[in-house]
C-alpha positions in Angstrom: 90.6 -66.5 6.1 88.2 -65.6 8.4 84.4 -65.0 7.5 82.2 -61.8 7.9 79.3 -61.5 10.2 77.3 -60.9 6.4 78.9 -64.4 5.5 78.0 -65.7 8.4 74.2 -64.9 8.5 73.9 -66.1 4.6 75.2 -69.6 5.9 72.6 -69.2 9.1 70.1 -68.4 6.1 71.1 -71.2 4.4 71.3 -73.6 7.3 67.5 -72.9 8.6 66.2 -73.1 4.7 68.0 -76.3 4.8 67.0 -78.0 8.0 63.5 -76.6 7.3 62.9 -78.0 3.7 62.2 -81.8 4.8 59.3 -83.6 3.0 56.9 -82.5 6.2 57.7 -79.1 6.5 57.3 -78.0 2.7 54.3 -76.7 3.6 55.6 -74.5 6.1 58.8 -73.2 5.1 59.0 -69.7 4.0 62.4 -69.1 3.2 61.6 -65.3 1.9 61.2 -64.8 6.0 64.8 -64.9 6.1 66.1 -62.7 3.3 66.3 -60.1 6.0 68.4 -61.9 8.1 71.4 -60.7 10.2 73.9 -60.8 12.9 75.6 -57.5 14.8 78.1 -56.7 17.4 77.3 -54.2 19.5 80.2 -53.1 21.3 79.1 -49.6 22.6 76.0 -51.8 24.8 77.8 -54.5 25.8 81.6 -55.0 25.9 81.5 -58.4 26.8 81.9 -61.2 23.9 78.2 -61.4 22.2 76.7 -62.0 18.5 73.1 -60.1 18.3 71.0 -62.4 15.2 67.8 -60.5 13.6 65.4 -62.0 11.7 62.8 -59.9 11.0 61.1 -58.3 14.0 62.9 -60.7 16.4 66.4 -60.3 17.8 68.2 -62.7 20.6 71.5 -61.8 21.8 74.1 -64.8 22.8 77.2 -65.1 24.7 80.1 -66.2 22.6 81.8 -67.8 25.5 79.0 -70.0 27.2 76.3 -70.2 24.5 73.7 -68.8 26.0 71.0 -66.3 25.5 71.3 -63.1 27.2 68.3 -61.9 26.3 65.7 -61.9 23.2 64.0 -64.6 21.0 63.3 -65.7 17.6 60.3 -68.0 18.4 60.4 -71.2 16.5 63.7 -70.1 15.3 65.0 -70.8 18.4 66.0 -74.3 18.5 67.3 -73.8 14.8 69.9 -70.9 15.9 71.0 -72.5 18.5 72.2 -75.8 17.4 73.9 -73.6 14.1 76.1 -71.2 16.8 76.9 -74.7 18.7 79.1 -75.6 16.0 82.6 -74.9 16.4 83.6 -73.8 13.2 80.7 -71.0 13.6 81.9 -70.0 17.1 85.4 -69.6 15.5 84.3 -67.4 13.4 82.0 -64.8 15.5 85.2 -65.1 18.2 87.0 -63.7 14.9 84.7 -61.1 14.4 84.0 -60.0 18.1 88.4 -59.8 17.9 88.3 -57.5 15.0 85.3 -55.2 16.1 86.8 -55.1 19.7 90.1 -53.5 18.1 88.0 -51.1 16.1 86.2 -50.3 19.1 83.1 -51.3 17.6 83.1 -49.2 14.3 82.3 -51.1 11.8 84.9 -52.8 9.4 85.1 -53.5 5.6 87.9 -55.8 4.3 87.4 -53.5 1.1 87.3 -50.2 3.1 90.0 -50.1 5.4 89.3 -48.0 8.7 
């Protein structure tokens, strides 16, 4: 079963608390920065394959097909992000999503609420 785009930005939450929480960035982590965390597709702006991540004030939009950043940063984030959506079991699953909001025409779409 495929995950959410809300799944998928808890396991981006946990994966920068994670690679952040070494013994010489205790000092520095602030996990509570990410509680606000999330990813969108946006359809309607751009009908070509794309995840959009927030966190907080920040937003960065990457292509699903080559990786890269179309436009946007999260600062020091950055680097974090981008080795997480390298993975290929993450990729799978924003191609997943980007299917199923692509058939919706970009409305969103609740397993529990069906369109």
């Amino acid at each position: 079963m495929a995950k959410t785009l809300n799944e998928l930005a808890d396991d981006l939450k946990a994966f920068l608390i994670e690679i952040q929480s070494d013994a010489h960035n205790k000092g520095n982590l602030r996990p509570e920065r990410y509680n606000n965390l999330s990813l969108k597709i946006n359809i309607p702006s751009n009908p070509e394959p794309h995840v959009i991540i927030i966190i907080g004030m920040s937003e960065v939009e990457y292509d699903i097909k080559t990786l890269e950043k179309n436009n946007g940063s999260l600062g020091p984030d950055d680097r974090y992000v981008a080795r997480w959506i390298a993975n290929p079991n993450v990729i799978a699953a924003i191609n997943s999503c980007w299917k199923v909001a692509k058939e919706n025409r970009g409305r969103a779409y609740d397993k529990q609420t069906k369109l």
